[in-house]
GUDRENBA-988243 format. One record per residue (C-alpha): x, z, y; residue in three letters. Coordinates in steps of 0.05 Angstrom, whole numbers, plus 5000, padded with zeros to 4 digits. Example, Ala and Ser with C-alpha at 12.3 -4.5 7.8 and 13.67 -1.06 7.14 Angstrom:
GUDRENBA-988243
524651564910ALA/527351434979SER/
end
This chain:
GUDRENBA-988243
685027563356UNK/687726773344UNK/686926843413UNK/692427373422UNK/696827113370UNK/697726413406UNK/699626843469UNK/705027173419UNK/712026723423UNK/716026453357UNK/720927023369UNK/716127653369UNK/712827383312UNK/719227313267UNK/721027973302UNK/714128353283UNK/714828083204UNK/722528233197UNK/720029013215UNK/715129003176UNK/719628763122UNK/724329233139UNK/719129863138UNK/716529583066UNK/724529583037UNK/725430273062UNK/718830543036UNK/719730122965UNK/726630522970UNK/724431182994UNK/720131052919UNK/725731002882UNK/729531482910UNK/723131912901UNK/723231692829UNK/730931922820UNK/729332522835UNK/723332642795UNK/727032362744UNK/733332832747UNK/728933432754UNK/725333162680UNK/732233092658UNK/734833872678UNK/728034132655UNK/729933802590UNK/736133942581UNK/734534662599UNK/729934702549UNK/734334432501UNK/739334962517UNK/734235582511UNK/732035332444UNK/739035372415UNK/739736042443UNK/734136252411UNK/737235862343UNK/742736282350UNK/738436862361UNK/735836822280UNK/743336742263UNK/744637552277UNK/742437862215UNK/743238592211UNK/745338572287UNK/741538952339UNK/739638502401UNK/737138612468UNK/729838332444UNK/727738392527UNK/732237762534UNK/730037382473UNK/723137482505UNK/725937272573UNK/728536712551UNK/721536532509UNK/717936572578UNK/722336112603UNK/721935572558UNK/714535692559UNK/713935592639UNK/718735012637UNK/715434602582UNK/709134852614UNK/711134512685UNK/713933902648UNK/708133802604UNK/702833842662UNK/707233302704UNK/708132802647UNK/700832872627UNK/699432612685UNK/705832092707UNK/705631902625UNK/698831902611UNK/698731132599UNK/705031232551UNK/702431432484UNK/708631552463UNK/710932102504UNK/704032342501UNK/705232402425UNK/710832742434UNK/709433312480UNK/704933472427UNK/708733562375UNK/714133912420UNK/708434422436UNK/707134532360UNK/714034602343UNK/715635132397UNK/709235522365UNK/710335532305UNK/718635732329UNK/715636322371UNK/711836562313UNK/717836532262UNK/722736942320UNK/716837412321UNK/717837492244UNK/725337572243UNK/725238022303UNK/720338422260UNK/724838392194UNK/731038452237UNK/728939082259UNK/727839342187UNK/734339192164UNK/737639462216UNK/733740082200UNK/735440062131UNK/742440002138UNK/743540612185UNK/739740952131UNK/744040722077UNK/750040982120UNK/747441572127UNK/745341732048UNK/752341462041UNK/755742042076UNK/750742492047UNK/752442231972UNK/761042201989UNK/759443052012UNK/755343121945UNK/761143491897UNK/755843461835UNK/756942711842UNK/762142391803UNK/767742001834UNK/765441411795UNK/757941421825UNK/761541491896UNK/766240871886UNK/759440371864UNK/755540701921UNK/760740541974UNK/762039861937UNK/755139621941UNK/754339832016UNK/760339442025UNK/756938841989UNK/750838872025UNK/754138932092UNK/757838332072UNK/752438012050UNK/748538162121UNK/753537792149UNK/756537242110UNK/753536782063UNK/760236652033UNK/759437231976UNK/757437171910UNK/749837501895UNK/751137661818UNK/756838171844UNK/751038541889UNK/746238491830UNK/752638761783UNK/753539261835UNK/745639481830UNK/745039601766UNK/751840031758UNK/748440441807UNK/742040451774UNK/745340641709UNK/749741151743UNK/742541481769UNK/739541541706UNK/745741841679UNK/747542411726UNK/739642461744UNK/741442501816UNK/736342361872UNK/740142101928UNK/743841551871UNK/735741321863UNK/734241331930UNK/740340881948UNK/738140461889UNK/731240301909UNK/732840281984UNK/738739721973UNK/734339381932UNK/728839391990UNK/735239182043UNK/737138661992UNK/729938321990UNK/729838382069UNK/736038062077UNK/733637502029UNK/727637412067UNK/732037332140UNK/736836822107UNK/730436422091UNK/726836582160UNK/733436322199UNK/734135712161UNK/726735572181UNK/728335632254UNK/734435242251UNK/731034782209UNK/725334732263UNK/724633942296UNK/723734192365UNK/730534082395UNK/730033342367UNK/722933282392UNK/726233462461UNK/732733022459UNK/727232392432UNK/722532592487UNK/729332592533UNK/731531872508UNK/724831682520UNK/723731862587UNK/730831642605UNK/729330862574UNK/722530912611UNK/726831022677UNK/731630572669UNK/726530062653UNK/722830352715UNK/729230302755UNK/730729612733UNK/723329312763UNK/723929662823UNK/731229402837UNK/729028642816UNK/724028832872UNK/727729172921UNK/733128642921UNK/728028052934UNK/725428472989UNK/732028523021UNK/733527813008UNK/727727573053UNK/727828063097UNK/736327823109UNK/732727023115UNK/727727303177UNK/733127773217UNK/736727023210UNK/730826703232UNK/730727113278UNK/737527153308UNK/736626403318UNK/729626423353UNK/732927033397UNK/739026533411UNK/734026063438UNK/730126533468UNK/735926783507UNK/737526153524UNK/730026013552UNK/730326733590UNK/736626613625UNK/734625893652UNK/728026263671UNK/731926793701UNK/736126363736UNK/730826093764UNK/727226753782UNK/733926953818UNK/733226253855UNK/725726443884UNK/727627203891UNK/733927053932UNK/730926393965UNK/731126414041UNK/724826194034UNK/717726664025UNK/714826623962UNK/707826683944UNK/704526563874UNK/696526753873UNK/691526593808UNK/686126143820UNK/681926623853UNK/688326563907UNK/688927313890UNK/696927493889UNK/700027463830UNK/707627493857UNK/711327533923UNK/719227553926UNK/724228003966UNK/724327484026UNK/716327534030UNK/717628354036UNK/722728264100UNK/718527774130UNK/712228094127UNK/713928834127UNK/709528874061UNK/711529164003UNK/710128803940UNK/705329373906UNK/701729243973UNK/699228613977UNK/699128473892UNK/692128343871UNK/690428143959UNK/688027473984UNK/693927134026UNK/689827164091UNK/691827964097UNK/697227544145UNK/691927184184UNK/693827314264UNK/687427094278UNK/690526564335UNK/689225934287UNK/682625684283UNK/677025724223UNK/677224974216UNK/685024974203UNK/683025374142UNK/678225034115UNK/681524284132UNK/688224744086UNK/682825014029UNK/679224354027UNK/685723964011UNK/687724413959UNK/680824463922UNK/682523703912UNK/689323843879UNK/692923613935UNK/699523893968UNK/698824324032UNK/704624284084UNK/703524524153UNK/705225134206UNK/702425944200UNK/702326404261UNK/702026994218UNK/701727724232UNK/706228224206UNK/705028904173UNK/707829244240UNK/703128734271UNK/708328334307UNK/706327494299UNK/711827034257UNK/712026314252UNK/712626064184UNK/712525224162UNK/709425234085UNK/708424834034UNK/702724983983UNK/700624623920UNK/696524763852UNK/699224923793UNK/696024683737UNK/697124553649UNK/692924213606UNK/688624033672UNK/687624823674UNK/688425073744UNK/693025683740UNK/694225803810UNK/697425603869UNK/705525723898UNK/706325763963UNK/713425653993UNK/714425864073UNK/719825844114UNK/720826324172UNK/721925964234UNK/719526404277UNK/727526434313UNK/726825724322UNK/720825724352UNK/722926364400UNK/730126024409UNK/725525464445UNK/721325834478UNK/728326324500UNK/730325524525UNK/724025464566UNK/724926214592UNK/731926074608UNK/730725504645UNK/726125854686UNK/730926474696UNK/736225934715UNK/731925674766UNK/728426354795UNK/733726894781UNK/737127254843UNK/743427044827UNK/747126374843UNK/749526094774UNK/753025514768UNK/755325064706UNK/762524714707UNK/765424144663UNK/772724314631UNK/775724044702UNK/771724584741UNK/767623944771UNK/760424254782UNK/754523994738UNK/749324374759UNK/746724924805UNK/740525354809UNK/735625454873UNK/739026204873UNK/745925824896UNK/742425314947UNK/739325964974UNK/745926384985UNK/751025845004UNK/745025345034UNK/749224704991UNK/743824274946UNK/746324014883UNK/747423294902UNK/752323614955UNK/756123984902UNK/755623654843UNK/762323344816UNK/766223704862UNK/770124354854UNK/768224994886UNK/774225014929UNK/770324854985UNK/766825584981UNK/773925984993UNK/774226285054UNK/781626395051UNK/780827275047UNK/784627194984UNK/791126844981UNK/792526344927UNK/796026844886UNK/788727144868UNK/786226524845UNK/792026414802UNK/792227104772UNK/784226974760UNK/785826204729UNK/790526544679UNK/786227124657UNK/780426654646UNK/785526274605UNK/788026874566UNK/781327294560UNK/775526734569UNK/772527104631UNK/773527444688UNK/770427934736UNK/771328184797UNK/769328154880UNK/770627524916UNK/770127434988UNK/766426604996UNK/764426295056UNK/756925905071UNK/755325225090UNK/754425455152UNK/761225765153UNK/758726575150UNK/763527025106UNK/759127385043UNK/761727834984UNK/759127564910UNK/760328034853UNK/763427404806UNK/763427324728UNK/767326624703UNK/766826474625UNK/770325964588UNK/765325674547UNK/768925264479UNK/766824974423UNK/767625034344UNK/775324784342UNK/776825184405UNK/776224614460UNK/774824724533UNK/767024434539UNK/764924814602UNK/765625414653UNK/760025794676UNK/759426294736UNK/754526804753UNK/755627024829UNK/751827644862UNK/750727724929UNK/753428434951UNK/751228445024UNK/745028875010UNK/748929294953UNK/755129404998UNK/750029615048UNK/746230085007UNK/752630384978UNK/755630555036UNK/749031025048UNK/749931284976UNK/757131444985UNK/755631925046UNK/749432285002UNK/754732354941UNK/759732744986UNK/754733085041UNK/748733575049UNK/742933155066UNK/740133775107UNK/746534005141UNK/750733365137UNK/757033785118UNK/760233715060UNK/757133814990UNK/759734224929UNK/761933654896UNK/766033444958UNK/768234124962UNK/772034244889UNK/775133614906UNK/777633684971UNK/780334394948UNK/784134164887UNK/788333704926UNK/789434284986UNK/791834724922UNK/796834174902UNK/799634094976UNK/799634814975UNK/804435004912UNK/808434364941UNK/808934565006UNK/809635344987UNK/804335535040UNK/797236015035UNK/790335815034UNK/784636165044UNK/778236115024UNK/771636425053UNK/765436535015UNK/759536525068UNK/752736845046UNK/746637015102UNK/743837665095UNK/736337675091UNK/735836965096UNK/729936955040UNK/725837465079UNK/726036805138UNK/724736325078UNK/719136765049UNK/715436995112UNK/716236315157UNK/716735865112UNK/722035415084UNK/722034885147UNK/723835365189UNK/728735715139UNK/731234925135UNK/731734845217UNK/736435575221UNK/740535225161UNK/742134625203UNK/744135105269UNK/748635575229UNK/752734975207UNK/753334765269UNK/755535355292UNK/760235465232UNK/763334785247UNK/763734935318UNK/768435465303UNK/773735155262UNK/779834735272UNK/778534035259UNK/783734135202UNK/778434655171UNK/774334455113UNK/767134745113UNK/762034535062UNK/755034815043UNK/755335114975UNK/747935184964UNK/742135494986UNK/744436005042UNK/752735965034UNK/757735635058UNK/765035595047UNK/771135555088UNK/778035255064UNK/783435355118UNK/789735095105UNK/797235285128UNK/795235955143UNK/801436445169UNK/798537145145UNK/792237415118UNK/789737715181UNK/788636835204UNK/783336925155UNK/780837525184UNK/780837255245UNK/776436705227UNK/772037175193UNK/770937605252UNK/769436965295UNK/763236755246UNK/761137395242UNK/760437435318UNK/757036745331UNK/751836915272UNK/749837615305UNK/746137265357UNK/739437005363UNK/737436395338UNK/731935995372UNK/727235585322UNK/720535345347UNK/717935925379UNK/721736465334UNK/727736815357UNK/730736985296UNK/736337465283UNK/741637215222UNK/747837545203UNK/753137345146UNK/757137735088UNK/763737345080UNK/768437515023UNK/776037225020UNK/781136954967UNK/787236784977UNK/792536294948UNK/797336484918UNK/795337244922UNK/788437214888UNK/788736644843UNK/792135954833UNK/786335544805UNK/778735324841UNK/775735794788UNK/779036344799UNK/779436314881UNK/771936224880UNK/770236804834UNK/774637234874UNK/771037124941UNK/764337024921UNK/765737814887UNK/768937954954UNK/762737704983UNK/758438174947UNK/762438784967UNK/761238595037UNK/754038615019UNK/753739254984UNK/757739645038UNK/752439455091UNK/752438705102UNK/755038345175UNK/762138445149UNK/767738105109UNK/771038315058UNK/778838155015UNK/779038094942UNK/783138604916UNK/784838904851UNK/779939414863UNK/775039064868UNK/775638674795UNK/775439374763UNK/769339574805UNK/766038934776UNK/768839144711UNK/765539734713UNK/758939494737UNK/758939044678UNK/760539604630UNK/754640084669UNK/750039414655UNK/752539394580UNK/751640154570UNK/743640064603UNK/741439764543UNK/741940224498UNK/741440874551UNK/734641014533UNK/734741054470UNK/739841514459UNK/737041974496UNK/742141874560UNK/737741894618UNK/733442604637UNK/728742754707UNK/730243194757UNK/725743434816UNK/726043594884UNK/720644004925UNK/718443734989UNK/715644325027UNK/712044385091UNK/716544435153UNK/710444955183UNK/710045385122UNK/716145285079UNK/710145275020UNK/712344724966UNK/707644144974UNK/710143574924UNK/716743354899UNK/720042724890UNK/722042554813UNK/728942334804UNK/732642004744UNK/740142244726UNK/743341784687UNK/750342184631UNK/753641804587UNK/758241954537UNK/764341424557UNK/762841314629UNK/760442014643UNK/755142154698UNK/752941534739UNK/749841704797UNK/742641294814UNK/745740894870UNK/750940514815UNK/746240414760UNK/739340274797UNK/742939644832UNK/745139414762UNK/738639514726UNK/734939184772UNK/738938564761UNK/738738604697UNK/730838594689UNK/733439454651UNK/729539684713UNK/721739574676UNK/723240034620UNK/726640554661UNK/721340494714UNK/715140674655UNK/720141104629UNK/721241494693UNK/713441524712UNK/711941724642UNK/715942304639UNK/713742484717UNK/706142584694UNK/709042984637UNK/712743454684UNK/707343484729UNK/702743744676UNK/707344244653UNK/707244514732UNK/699644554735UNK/700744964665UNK/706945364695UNK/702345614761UNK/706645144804UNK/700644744840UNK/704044134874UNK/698743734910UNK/702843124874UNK/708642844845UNK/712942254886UNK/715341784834UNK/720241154858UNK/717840534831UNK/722839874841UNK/720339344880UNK/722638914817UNK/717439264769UNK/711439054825UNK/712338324792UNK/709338734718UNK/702938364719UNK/699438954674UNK/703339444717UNK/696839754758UNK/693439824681UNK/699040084652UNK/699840684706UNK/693040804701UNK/692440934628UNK/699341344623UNK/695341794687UNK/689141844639UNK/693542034578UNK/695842634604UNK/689042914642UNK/690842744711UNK/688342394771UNK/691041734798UNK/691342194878UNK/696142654835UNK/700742174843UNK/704941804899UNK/708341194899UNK/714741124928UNK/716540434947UNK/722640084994UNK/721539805059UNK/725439225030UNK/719439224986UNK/714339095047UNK/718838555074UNK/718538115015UNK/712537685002UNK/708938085055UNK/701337885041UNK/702237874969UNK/705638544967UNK/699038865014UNK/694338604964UNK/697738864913UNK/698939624947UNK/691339554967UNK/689739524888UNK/694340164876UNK/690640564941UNK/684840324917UNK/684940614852UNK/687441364883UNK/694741284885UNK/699141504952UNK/702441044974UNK/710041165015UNK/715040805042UNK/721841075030UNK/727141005067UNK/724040785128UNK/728340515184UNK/734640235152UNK/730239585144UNK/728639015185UNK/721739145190UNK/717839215260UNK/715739855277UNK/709239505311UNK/708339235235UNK/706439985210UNK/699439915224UNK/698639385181UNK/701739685112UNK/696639995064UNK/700940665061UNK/699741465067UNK/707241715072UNK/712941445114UNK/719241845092UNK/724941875141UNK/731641595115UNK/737741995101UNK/740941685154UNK/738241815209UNK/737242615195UNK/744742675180UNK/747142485254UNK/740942965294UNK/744443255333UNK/745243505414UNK/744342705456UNK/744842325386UNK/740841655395UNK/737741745325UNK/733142305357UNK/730041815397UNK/729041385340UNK/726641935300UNK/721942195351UNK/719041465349UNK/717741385287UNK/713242065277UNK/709441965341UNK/707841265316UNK/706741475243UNK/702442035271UNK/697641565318UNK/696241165247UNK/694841825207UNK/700441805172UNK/704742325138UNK/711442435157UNK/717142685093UNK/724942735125UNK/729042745066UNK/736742975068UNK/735743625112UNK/741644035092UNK/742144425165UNK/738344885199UNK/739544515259UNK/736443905228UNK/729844315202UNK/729044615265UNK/728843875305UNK/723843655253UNK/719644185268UNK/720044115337UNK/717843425338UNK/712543605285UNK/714243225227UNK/710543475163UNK/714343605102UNK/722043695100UNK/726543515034UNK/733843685019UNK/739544124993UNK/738244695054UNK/730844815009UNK/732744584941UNK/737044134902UNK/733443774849UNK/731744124792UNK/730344014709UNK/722144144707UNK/724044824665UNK/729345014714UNK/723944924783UNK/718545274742UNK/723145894731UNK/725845854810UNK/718845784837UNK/711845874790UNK/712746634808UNK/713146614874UNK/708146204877UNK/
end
């Protein structure tokens, strides 16, 4: 405990009595006040009591007076639960005062004996009052009597006016009642009347009643009680006062002292203050000290570290409180450079020497410190470190070291000037490029490197902007020692010193020989097609905005020619892309071949090119052009051993007509290009106006697709293929119509294109076989037996990687076979990622499904290349069957394909037979089953079960 209290300073002491003081003066005051109040409730207890007794006083002062008796006995309990309440309080707060003791005593005997007289008088009271109505009554009775003489009536009314008088006065002489009295008494005895006695005797009875109320009221006025209570009230009142007096004496000294410690202790605070502020001074000193820090406790645990310590070290404070210093230890100084430090300081000695420390982030610092004991009393209480973080210094020298190196071995030729431009030193770099050593150079200006390609102007433009800016920078051609002319890439700075004074020059010269070199290469790859070596995209959009500005200048046309090679991918895909690369690299030579030297051509990417031509007289030069590549690409090209067969779509803008902007041209022909596409490929094609709405509406067909499903847009129809021997209904082929409510009905050929672009194709595709295996159910129900149903599946939906699964359990769900069903797929389809594509057919056949190829002959495909496809059907293209006819070429081709088809066991389906001529052929050259309008148009499934389930 002393132990604590020594810890305690002056001020908390003073501080920790003047409260206590303070709580003391408010509880001695809280007593008086307490005091007051019990004192002021004595008093209104008394002086309520004091009140209630003269009420009941003036209770015994009605005579002959009827009174509410309920509130006399109220006002009894009162007084009873007052004195009660006061009595039991004072017994106890009093019971050393005799006095009052004595006094409540008497006050209790007093009210007793009161109560018992008011208990009298209320008792007496009551009989008079009787007495008197009685009287009253006997009065009117005797005043009605006629036997009575006038005389006896007068006395009786007189004395009832005496006695009433009398009841309630005692300013009236008695000897005129007792006068009265016996007149009426003599008066009785004379006229011998009843009611004159009975008045007699009962006014004499009133009379004696009345005496005896006079008597009991002057006892209860006469009663000490209300002194006993105004005694007992002066008694109490000098005990308080008395009480008051003490306590104030008391209070006062109290506050007295406790005013001599709050000035105590406003003088130890001053100093205090005074103490903290030189203490906080100095805390701000170490907390804001460039220097680190550190006090531990003699266990050299840490006690304190400042904010400099924190951004040093990367610890926080609440980190490292309570650690041993050597949490920084980088582990690079030795054990015996500890001990030598610990061993000095054990001895009460100062420390100074140099940490490598490690930081939080563990990143090493430098630090010089200075460490020494703090001790009082020859106590040790710990030790304070102070460290300074020279850890720039130390890298600024080591940054010297590494830039003397770099200054020596750096690629560059640097070289270090007084304020004259007189050379004061050189690196190996410069000795290397220009072959001068230092002692050949130095104190001499570097005039002797010009080489005279700039004229003296240069150097004086460059002499003033290193005047104006402090540096410079730019190409200068110097010349060698041994006289050979080199480009350095130059940067001259100033270099002054703190007032602004001219101190040195420095240069940093690169040698550009090897850069020019290399950019020269790097030029030529920004502008050109590495493989093709004509001119890039980039090169391109350059080259045409300027021939659009000579064009609006001029007021001439331009054209432009959007080049794409048909079927290029199936080359890429099948050969491989070295080859596709080697036919790249002869169609641009044939493309450039054919153009004016005037011409722009540049390879757009991938497969397409494009063709400005400038100063054009008409649209038909254009055409012209077009016609020319078309020609050229038609034949043959020869690549390794392949003879390979390219052709091109072109597509045209033209300025002003189609567009005044590189944007717009290109859109227009690359859209011009796809038209040339879709009508058959090996063509060219204008942009028109036409053609922006037919793109138009493709995009709104590709906007309605989404949703075409869903709401119930697209239905199946089906066709019959029947055998060409028997006209009996074999199979048919399911087909998907396509009406919508703002475009109308959009025939297969528009919106298959579109969805399979748009990726719409999957879900119409499951949608489409889904609704085939219902039809084809609803046939076997109907009686109309088809062998199977021919569904078209897009060669887009083959990429589904669950696609064989998924067929195969929508086959299951509805009862069928996976032989009930035959896949139609596009020779387009066979061309593309051939082995891939056979693998995958192979999976279908092998499972049960048909397999056909549909439209067979429009492709590319090698007829020799039919014995390899894992097929059953090969149907016979539209095409071809429209133009049989008498010498028609497509009869031979026709014939070909069925005797081929029919050596590999396959079976033959012409579709598009809408002439007897046409069946006829087919049957003639024995082809098996026959589809088209001249049998049936395609039907809804309940419209082909009404045509033909009876007849079968």
């Amino acid at each position: 405990m002393m132990q604590f209290l020594r810890k305690l300073d002056k001020t908390t002491v003073i501080l920790s009595f003047f409260i206590l003081f303070v709580i003391i003066l408010f509880s001695y005051v809280f007593k008086i006040e307490k005091k007051m109040n019990h004192y002021a409730q004595e008093n209104a207890k008394l002086v309520k009591l004091q009140l209630l007794d003269k009420e009941l006083d003036n209770f015994s002062l009605a005579t002959n007076k009827f009174s509410n008796y309920d509130t006399i006995d109220q006002k009894e309990k009162d007084f009873e639960a007052i004195f009660t309440k006061l009595e039991k309080h004072l017994r106890i707060c009093q019971k050393e005062n005799p006095k009052v003791q004595e006094i409540l005593d008497k006050i209790s005997k007093n009210y007793q004996i009161k109560i018992d007289d008011l208990e009298y008088f209320k008792a007496k009271n009551s009989s008079l009052i009787n007495s008197s109505h009685f009287l009253f009554d006997l009065q009117s009775t005797i005043s009605k009597d006629k036997n009575l003489s006038l005389e006896a009536k007068y006395a009786v009314n007189e004395l009832l006016f005496y006695l009433l008088k009398y009841a309630t006065s005692d300013y009236i002489d008695k000897t005129i009642i007792q006068h009265s009295l016996k007149k009426i008494k003599h008066l009785a005895e004379q006229e011998k009347n009843s009611y004159l006695q009975t008045f007699y005797r009962q006014s004499k009875i009133m009379l004696q009643t009345m005496y005896t109320l006079k008597t009991l009221s002057l006892e209860i006025q006469n009663n000490p009680l209300y002194n006993q209570l105004k005694i007992l009230q002066d008694l109490l009142t000098q005990n308080y006062n008395e009480d008051i007096f003490r306590q104030t004496i008391v209070a006062s000294l109290f506050f007295i002292f406790t005013l001599f410690l709050l000035l105590f202790f406003i003088l130890s605070h001053l100093k205090s203050v005074k103490t903290k502020q030189e203490l906080f001074a100095f805390k701000f000193a170490i907390e804001h000290s460039d220097n680190t820090v550190v006090i531990t406790d003699p266990d050299k645990k840490i006690t304190y570290v400042n904010e400099t310590f924190e951004k040093v070290t990367g610890y926080k404070q609440d980190e490292v409180l309570g650690e041993n210093p050597n949490i920084l230890k980088s582990g690079t100084q030795s054990e015996e450079f500890y001990k030598e430090l610990n061993a000095k300081l054990s001895r009460g000695e100062k420390w100074e020497g140099q940490f490598v420390n490690k930081r939080k982030d563990g990143s090493f610092f430098y630090e010089k410190a200075s460490i020494v004991p703090v001790s009082l009393h020859d106590k040790l209480l710990g030790y304070l470190a102070l460290k300074l973080d020279i850890t720039e210094y130390v890298e600024q020298n080591n940054k010297l070291a590494q830039a003397a190196s770099v200054f020596e071995n750096t690629e560059e030729a640097i070289i270090i000037a007084d304020k004259e431009g007189k050379v004061l030193s050189i690196n190996s770099a410069f000795t290397k490029i220009y072959g001068y050593t230092l002692e050949e150079v130095q104190g001499k200006s570097l005039r002797t490197l010009h080489s005279q390609a700039q004229n003296k102007q240069f150097y004086q433009e460059m002499w003033q902007q290193i005047e104006e800016n402090g540096i410079w920078r730019g190409k200068i051609i110097n010349k060698t020692k041994d006289g050979e002319l080199i480009p350095v890439w130059t940067t001259i700075k100033r270099i002054v010193d703190d007032k602004g004074e001219v101190v040195n020059y420095t240069a940093i010269q690169t040698d550009l020989r090897e850069i020019e070199s290399s950019q020269a290469k790097a030029d030529y790859l920004a502008y050109h097609d590495p493989l093709t070596g004509l001119y890039n995209r980039i090169n391109f959009e350059e080259y045409l905005k300027h021939a659009l500005t000579i064009a609006k200048r001029n007021d001439t046309q331009l054209a432009l020619l959007f080049i794409d090679l048909d079927r290029f991918k199936v080359i890429n895909d099948t050969l491989g892309h070295d080859i596709g690369d080697k036919v790249l690299i002869q169609v641009a030579q044939k493309l450039k071949s054919l153009l004016r030297e005037s011409d722009f051509i540049a390879r757009w990417g991938g497969d397409e090119f494009v063709v400005i031509l400038e100063n054009i007289t008409s649209a038909s030069d254009a055409a012209l052009v077009a016609n020319n590549i078309i020609d050229a690409l038609q034949k043959p090209v020869k690549v390794d051993k392949h003879k390979l067969l390219t052709t091109a779509s072109i597509g045209i803008s033209l300025f002003p007509e189609n567009g005044e902007d590189i944007q717009t041209l290109i859109k227009h022909a690359d859209s011009a290009m796809y038209l040339a596409k879709d009508e058959g490929k090996n063509n060219y094609r204008y942009y028109t106006h036409d053609l922006s709405r037919e793109i138009q509406k493709k995009l709104d067909i590709d906007m309605a697709l989404h949703n075409a499903l869903d709401n119930h847009e697209m239905y199946m129809v089906f066709q019959p293929q029947y055998s060409l021997k028997t006209d009996e209904i074999i199979s048919a082929e399911a087909l998907i119509r396509w009406e919508n409510e703002k475009l109308g009905f959009v025939p297969p050929d528009q919106f298959i294109p579109i969805a399979e672009d748009s990726g719409a194709i999957i879900k119409i595709g499951y949608f489409v076989f889904e609704e085939s295996c219902k039809a084809l159910c609803r046939f076997k129900e109907a009686g109309l037996n088809l062998q199977y149903i021919a569904v078209n599946v897009s060669s887009i939906q083959f990429r589904e990687v669950h696609l064989l699964d998924t067929f195969l359990a929508i086959v299951q769900r509805y009862g069928l076979k996976a032989s009930d069903i035959e896949i139609e797929i596009t020779e387009r389809f066979m061309m593309e990622q051939t082995t891939q594509n056979m693998r995958l057919l192979q999976k279908f056949r092998d499972k049960g499904f048909k397999i056909s190829i549909d439209d067979f002959g429009t492709g590319y495909s090698s007829m020799s290349y039919l014995k390899e496809l894992p097929v059953d059907t090969i149907k016979i293209d539209k095409s071809f069957v429209d133009d049989i006819g008498e010498g028609s070429s497509n009869n031979v081709i026709i014939e070909a394909i069925i005797a081929l088809a029919k050596t590999l066991g396959y079976s033959i389906v012409a579709e598009g037979i809408e002439t007897k001529e046409q069946e006829m052929f087919l049957q003639d050259v024995r082809c098996d089953l026959g589809q088209g309008y001249l049998f049936s148009k395609p039907h809804k499934a309940d419209e082909l079960i009404d045509l033909y389930a009876t007849s079968e």
